[in-house]
C-alpha positions in Angstrom: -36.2 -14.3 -36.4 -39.3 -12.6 -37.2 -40.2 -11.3 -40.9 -40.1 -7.2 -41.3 -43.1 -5.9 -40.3 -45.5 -3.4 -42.1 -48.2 -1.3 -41.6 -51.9 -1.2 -41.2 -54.6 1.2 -41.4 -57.5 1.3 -38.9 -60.3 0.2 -41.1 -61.7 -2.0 -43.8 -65.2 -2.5 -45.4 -67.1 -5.5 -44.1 -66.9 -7.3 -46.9 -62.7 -6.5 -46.7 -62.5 -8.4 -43.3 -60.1 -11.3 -45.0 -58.4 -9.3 -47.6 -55.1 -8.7 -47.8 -54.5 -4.6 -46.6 -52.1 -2.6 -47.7 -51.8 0.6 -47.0 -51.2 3.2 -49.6 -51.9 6.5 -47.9 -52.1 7.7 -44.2 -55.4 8.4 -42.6 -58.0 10.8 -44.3 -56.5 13.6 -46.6 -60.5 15.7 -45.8 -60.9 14.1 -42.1 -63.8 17.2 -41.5 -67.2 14.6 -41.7 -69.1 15.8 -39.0 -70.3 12.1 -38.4 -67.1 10.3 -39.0 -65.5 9.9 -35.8 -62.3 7.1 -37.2 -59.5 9.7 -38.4 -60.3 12.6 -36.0 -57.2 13.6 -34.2 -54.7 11.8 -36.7 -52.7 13.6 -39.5 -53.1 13.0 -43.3 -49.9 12.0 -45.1 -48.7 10.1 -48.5 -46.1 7.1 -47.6 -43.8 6.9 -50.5 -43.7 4.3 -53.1 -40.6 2.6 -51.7 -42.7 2.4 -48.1 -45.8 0.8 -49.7 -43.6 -1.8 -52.0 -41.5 -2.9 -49.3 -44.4 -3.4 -47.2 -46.1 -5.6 -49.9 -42.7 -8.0 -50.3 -43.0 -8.1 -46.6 -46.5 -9.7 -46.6 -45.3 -12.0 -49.4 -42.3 -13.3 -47.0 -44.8 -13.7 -43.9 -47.5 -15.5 -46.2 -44.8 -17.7 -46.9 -43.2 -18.1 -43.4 -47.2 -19.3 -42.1 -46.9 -21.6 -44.8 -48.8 -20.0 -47.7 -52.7 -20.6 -49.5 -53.8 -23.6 -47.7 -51.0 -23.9 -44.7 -52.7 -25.6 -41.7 -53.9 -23.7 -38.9 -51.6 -25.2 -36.4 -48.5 -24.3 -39.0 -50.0 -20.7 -39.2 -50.7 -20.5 -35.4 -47.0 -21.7 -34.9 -45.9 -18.9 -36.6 -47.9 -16.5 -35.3 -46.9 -16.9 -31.8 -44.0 -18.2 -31.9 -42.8 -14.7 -33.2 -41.7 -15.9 -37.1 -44.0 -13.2 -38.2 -45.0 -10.0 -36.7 -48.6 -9.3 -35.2 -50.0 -7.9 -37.9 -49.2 -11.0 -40.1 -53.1 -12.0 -38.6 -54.2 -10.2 -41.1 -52.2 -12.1 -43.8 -53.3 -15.4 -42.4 -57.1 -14.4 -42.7 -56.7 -13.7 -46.0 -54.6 -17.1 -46.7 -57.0 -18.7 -45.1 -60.0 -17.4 -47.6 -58.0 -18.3 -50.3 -55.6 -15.4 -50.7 -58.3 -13.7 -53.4 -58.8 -10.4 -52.0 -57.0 -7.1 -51.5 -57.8 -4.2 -50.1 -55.8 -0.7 -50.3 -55.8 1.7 -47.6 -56.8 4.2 -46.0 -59.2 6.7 -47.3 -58.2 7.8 -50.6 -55.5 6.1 -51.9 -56.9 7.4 -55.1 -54.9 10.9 -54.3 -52.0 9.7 -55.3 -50.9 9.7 -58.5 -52.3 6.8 -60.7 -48.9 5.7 -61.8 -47.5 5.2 -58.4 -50.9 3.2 -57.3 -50.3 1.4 -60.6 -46.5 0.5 -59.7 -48.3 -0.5 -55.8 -51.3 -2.6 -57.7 -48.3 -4.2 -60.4 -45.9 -5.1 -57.4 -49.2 -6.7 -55.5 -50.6 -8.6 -58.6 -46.8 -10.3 -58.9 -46.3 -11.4 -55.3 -49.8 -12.9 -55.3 -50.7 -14.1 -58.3 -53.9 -15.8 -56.9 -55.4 -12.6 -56.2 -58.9 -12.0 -57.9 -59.9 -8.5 -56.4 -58.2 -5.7 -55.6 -60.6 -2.6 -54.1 -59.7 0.7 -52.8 -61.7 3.7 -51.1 -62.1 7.0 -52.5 -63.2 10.1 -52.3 -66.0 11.3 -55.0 -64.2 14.6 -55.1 -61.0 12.9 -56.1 -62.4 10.5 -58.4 -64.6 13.5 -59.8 -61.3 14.9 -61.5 -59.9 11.4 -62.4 -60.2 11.7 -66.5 -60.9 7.7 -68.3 -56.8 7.8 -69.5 -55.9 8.0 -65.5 -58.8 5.6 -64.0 -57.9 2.9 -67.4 -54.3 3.4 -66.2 -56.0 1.6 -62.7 -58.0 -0.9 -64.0 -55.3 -2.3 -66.1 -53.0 -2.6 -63.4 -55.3 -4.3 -62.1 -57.8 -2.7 -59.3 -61.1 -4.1 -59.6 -64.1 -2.0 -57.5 -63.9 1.3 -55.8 -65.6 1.7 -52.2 -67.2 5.4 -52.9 -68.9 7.2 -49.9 -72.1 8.4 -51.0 -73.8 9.0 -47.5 -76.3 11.4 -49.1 -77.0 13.0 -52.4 -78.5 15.6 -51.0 -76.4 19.1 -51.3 -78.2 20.2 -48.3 -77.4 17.1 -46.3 -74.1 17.4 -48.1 -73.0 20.4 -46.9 -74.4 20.4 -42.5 -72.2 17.3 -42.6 -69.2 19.1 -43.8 -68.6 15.9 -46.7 -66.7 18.2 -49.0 -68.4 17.0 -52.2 -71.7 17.9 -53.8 -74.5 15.9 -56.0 -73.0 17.1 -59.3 -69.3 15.5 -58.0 -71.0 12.3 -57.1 -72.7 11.3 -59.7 -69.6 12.3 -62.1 -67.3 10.1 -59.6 -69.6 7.5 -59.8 -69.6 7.4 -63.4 -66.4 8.1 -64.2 -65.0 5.0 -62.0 -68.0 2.8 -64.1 -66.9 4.2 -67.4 -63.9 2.0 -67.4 -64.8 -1.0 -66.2 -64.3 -1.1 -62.5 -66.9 -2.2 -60.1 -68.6 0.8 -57.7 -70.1 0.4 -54.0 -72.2 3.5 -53.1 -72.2 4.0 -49.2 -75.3 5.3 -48.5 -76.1 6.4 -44.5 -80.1 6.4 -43.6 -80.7 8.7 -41.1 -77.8 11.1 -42.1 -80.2 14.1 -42.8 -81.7 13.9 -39.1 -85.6 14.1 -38.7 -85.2 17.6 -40.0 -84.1 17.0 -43.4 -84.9 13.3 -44.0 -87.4 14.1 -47.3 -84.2 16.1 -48.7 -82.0 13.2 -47.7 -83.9 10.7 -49.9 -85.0 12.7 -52.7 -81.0 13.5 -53.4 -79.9 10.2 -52.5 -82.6 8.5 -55.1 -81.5 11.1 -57.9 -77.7 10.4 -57.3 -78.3 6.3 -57.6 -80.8 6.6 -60.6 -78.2 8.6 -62.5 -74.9 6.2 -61.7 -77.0 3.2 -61.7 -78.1 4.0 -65.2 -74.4 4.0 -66.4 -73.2 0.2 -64.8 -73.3 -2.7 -67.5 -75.3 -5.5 -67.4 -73.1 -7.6 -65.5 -72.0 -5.7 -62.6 -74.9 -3.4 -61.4 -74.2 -0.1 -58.8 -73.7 -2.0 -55.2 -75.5 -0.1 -52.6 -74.4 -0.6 -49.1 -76.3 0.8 -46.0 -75.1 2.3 -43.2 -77.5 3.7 -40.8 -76.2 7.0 -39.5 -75.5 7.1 -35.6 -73.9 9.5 -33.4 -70.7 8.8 -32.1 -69.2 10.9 -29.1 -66.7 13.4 -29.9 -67.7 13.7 -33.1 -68.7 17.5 -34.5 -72.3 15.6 -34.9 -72.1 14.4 -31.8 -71.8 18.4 -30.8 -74.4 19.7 -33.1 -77.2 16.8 -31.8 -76.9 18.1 -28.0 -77.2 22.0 -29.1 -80.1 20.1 -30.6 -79.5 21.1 -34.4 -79.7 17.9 -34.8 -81.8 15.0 -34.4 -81.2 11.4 -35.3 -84.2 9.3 -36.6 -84.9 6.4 -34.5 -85.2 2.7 -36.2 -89.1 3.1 -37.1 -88.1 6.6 -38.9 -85.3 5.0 -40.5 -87.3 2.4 -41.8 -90.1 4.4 -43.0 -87.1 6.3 -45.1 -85.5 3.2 -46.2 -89.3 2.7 -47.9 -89.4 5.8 -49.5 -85.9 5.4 -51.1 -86.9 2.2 -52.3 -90.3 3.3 -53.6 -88.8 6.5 -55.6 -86.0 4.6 -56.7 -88.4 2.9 -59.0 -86.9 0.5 -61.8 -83.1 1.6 -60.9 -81.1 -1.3 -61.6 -78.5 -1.6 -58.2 -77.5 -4.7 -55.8 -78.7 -3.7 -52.4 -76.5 -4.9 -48.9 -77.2 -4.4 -45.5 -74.1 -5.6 -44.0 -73.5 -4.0 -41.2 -73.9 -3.9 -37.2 -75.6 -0.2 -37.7 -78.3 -2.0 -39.8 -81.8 -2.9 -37.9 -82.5 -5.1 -40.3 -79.3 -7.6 -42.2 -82.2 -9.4 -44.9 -82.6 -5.9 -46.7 -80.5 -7.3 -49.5 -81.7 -7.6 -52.9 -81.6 -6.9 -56.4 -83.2 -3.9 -57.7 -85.8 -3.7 -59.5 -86.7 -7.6 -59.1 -86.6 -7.7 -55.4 -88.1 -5.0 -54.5 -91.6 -5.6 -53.6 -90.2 -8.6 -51.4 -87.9 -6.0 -49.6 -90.9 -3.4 -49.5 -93.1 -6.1 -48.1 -90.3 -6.8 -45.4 -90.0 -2.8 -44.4 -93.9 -3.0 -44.0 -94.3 -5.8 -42.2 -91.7 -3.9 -39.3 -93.8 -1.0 -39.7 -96.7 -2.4 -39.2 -96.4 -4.0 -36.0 -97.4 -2.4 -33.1 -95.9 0.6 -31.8 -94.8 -1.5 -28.8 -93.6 -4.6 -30.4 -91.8 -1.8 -33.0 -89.6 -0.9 -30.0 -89.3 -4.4 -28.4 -87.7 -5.5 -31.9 -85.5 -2.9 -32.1 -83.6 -2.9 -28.9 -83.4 -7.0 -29.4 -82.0 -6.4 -32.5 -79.1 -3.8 -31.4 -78.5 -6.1 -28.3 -77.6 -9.1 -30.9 -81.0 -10.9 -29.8 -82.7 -10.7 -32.7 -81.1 -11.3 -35.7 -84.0 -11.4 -38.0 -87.4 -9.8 -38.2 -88.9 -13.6 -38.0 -87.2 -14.4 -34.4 -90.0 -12.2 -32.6 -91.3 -14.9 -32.8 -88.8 -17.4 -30.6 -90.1 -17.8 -27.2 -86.6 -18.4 -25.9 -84.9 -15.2 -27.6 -87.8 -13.1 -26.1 -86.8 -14.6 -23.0 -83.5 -13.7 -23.2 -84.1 -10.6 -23.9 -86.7 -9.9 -21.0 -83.6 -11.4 -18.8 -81.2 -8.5 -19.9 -83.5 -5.8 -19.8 -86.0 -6.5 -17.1 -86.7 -2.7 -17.0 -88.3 -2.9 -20.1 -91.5 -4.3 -18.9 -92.6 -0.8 -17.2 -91.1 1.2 -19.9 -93.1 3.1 -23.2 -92.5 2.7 -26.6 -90.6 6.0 -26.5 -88.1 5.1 -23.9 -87.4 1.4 -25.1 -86.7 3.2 -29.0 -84.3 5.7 -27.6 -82.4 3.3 -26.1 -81.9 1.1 -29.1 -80.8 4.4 -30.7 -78.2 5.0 -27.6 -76.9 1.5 -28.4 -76.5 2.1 -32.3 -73.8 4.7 -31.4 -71.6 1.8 -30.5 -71.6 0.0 -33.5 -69.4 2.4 -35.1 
């Protein structure tokens, strides 16, 4: 007989992929980001304690039904299809399989609900897996704007850990075309308010997001939002800053406002040149810098801020100063999974390969191969 099943929301941070996910709240309470294309169509709604606790329990009888932090693989592939746990149990195995350290809470803002019902969620979670070192949630900045230290303590005593905050832009300007329903003044007071009592913060910040037309405005807000949160994380645990270069996805309201042309995505060499001016303004802010994600041209931009930074200037200009053609030729390798690294240019055999999937390239400009690097982006998301 199988083990009762439970749900799962439709995303996770990257850095999520083999933590345990329980989901607190349905879907996206705002859902109106023009560029966000994951909650569109789907309804908002608050499961109730009971929902969310039985769930947990249930992940706690399937962990031990695949046999539990470090189970063999044939044990927990047993299990899996021989129906002793339902599908969804993959997602408890991946995370016994890392250890069983890591939770994630789902789905957009499980911060909405009241902190002592996410408390009695984070308690009942903490008990029924005891080796757990990290419990994270998303939020929105305008929720965690209005969270006072009493409610956010309440939290981090019942043991959350970081908070996945998206930033996007700090730009009001920016803020507002992409319908995100906060402004600068709420970020930064989200940011520091979720620092102020000990819990870790990732900023999600989205190059590209204020289209060729408002990039300068994009940057200038973004750098001012990071300088003043950054400023406010101890020694130990600096502002992480994760990129997430914007992209167009169909259906979306950007999608709509990009072919009325209002709006016009930056390709990979404009994006890059931003990515240097944020770098360059941010100055001596003190931040952890990831690139960990499909949408990003270039994965090595990681770093910490301000030691690393000439290294990760040095890499932006070495892109940028290739030739124009050689610009473009990298970046539709890199969004066709060829290129992995700015260095493997250089590899005879992943050029070939490349030149094999895209003969057309050879009679094609500059222009034409960026654009289609930039069509591919859009299905990263």
């Amino acid at each position: 007989m199988t083990t009762p099943r439970f749900e799962q929301g439709p995303i996770r941070p990257p850095s999520e992929a083999r933590s345990l996910l329980v989901r607190v709240i349905r879907n996206c309470t705002w859902n109106r980001c023009t560029f966000c294309p994951v909650y569109k169509g789907s309804k908002a709604s608050q499961r109730q304690l009971e929902e969310i606790l039985a769930d947990v329990d249930a992940m706690a009888v399937a962990a031990e039904r695949l046999g539990g932090r470090g189970a063999a693989n044939e044990r927990m592939l047993a299990a899996l299809h021989g129906g002793d746990v339902p599908p969804e149990a993959v997602q408890v195995a991946l995370f016994l399989r890392d250890g069983a350290r890591h939770a994630f809470l789902q789905d957009a803002d499980p911060c909405a609900v009241t902190p002592e019902k996410l408390a009695a969620v984070l308690e009942r979670l903490r008990s029924l897996f005891p080796s757990v070192e990290r419990v994270t949630t998303y939020g929105r900045a305008s929720t965690l704007a209005r969270r006072g230290e009493e409610e956010l303590g309440r939290l981090a005593a019942a043991g959350l850990t970081r908070v996945h905050l998206g930033l996007e832009s700090g730009s009001d300007v920016v803020l507002k075309e992409v319908c995100k329903g906060v402004t600068q003044a709420e970020l930064v007071t989200a940011g520091r308010n979720v620092l102020a009592v000990g819990l870790e913060l990732c900023f999600y910040v989205m190059p590209g997001l204020g289209g060729v037309e408002a990039s300068a405005e994009h940057v200038r807000g973004t750098v001012e939002v990071l300088r003043a949160v950054a400023s406010a994380a101890p020694p130990g645990h600096p502002l992480v800053v994760r990129l997430r270069t914007t992209a167009v996805a169909p259906g979306t309201p950007l999608a709509e406002r990009a072919a009325a042309g209002r709006f016009t995505l930056p390709d990979d060499v404009q994006v890059a040149d931003e990515l240097r001016k944020l770098l360059t303004d941010l100055g001596d802010a003190r931040l952890e810098l990831r690139s960990d994600h499909s949408l990003n041209l270039l994965p090595e931009l990681e770093g910490y801020l301000p030691e690393d930074s000439a290294r990760l200037l040095g890499l932006l200009d070495e892109f940028l100063g290739l030739s124009a053609e050689e610009r473009a030729w990298f970046a539709l390798g890199a969004r066709m999974g060829v290129f992995r690294r700015l260095a493997d240019r250089h590899d005879p055999q992943r050029r070939a390969v490349l030149r094999a999937q895209v003969p057309w390239v050879k009679d094609a400009d500059e222009r034409d191969v960026l654009n289609a690097a930039v069509r591919i982006r859009s299905h990263f998301i």
